[in-house]
Phi, psi and omega in degrees: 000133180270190184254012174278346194245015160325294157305279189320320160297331170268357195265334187277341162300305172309283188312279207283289176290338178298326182277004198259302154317335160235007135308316182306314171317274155003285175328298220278337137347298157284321173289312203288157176288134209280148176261166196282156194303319203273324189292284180346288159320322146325327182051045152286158184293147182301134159121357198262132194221118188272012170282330175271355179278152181055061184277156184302359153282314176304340178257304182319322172281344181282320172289347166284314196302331193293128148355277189304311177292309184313312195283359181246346178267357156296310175286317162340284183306348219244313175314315163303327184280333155297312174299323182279343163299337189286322167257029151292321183248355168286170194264145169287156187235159168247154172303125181313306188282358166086016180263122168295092191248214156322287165301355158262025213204315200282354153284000190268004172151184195273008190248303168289346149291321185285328179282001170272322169319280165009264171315345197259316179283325206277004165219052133180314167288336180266354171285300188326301198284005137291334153288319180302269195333312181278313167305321168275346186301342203237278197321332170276354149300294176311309175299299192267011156090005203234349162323329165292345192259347175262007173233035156234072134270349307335137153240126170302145188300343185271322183293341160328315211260249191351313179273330176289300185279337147328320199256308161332287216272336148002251160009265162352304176286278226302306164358271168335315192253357169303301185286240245308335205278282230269295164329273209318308190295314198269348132329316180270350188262322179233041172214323192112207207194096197226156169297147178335047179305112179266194183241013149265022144090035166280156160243094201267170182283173145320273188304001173247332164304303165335275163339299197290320204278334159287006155274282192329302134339285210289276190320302174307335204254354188270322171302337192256028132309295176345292190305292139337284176340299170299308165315306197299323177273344153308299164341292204276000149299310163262154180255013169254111178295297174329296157325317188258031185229343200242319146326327188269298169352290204271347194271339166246030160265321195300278170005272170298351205257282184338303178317325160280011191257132155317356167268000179262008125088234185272340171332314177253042109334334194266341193263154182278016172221034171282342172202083198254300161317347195285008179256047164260022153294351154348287186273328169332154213268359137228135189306136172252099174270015165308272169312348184262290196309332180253007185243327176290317179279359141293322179278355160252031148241354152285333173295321181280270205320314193281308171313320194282301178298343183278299140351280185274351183288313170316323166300296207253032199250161191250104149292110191239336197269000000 
């Protein structure tokens, strides 16, 4: 091509197809779909929204599907049934020292059974199974290798923290209202439905027995945050679901170990499992929400602190695992 006929090709393009191609341009500009902001920003393919990665159905089946979770919420349902074979077939003891407690009371019915399950599970079985559930969701990820792969999905690391932990204090809960759930029917299948005895020798009604056993819950479940906290920010510190489950484990038996020694005065008020019992204040013949009420702002101002570390320890932390 020479170069007089250069100009000339370009100038016929420049006029004719350059205005043509950029009405076309225009059009079609106009017409196409706009992509969502975070994608833009993002530089991601159109139509793609990282709000939408990992939903929070997809992790809940995955954490029902697990082993572990079918066999510890099995045992949950299993527990009441054992207890009541156990005073089916024991002989009744009365206390040497003439001290009234729960368990003597748990036959009286299906109410004072469930509050005894309660009391028999709640400073040691239900802490494990807030730790298991809460402490392994993320460390068992780390472990199998797969955490990395699940934040090149992409997924973010905050919305990560968020669906793990969302589906953990699930769990967790449905645990929690399982065993009262589960106590009551076979209690009431093998004593019947009688009003309340406590051993501080109040009677509550049905409705009122009802009423205290949902403060009693609703309080265990704000306490037992602590614990959850603690597993989740253990989790997201290790890459052993053994270590942070076992861990947490041991860190509120010290805890509770401390709590007895009566020499450390008002000091263990300060500990977090210092008013792990207080919802037997429940049952008293009017509720004392004092000892409830100061056991709850401690476990959600350790519950923010742990949580607040788990967050920010997970932003920077190099995920190799």
């Amino acid at each position: 091509m020479s170069s007089s006929e250069a100009p000339r090709t370009g100038r016929g393009v420049g006029r004719d197809g350059g205005r043509g191609v950029a009405r076309g341009g225009h059009e079609q500009l106009a017409h196409a779909p706009t992509p969502p902001p975070t994608a833009a920003r993002n530089g991601a393919a159109p139509g793609f929204d990282p709000r939408r990665t990992l939903p929070l159905r997809v992790e809940l089946r995955r954490q029902i599907g697990r082993r572990r979770t079918q066999v510890t919420l099995g045992l949950i349902a299993a527990l009441p049934l054992l207890l009541v074979l156990a005073f089916e077939l024991g002989a009744p003891t009365h206390d040497r020292n003439g001290d009234i407690t729960l368990a003597d009371f748990a036959t009286v019915g299906a109410a004072n059974f469930t509050l005894f399950a309660i009391f028999a599970s709640s400073s040691f079985l239900l802490v494990i199974v807030v730790a298991l559930f809460c402490g392994d969701t993320v460390a068992s990820e780390a472990s199998w290798s797969s955490l990395r792969y699940l934040l090149i999905s992409p997924v973010g690391r905050a919305r990560l923290l968020r669906r793990k932990l969302a589906v953990s204090l699930g769990l967790s809960a449905f645990a929690l209202v399982l065993l009262p759930v589960v106590a009551l029917l076979a209690g009431w299948a093998a004593w019947g439905w009688h009003p309340v005895q406590s051993p501080t020798g109040s009677t509550l009604g049905t409705g009122q027995a009802l009423l205290r056993l949902l403060i009693i819950i609703g309080y265990l479940a704000v306490s037992l945050l602590f614990v959850a906290a603690l597993g989740f920010c253990a989790g997201v510190y290790t890459d052993a679901p053994l270590g942070a489950v076992g861990g947490t484990v041991l860190i509120v038996i010290v805890s509770s170990i401390l709590d007895n020694v009566t020499a450390l005065g008002s000091l263990r008020a300060l500990l977090p499992t210092h008013y792990t019992a207080a919802w037997l204040d429940a049952l008293d013949p009017t509720v004392q929400w004092g000892e409830m009420l100061r056991g709850a702002l401690s476990s959600l101002l350790y519950s923010t602190v742990l949580f607040a570390l788990a967050w920010w320890h997970f932003q920077r932390k190099d995920i190799v695992s």
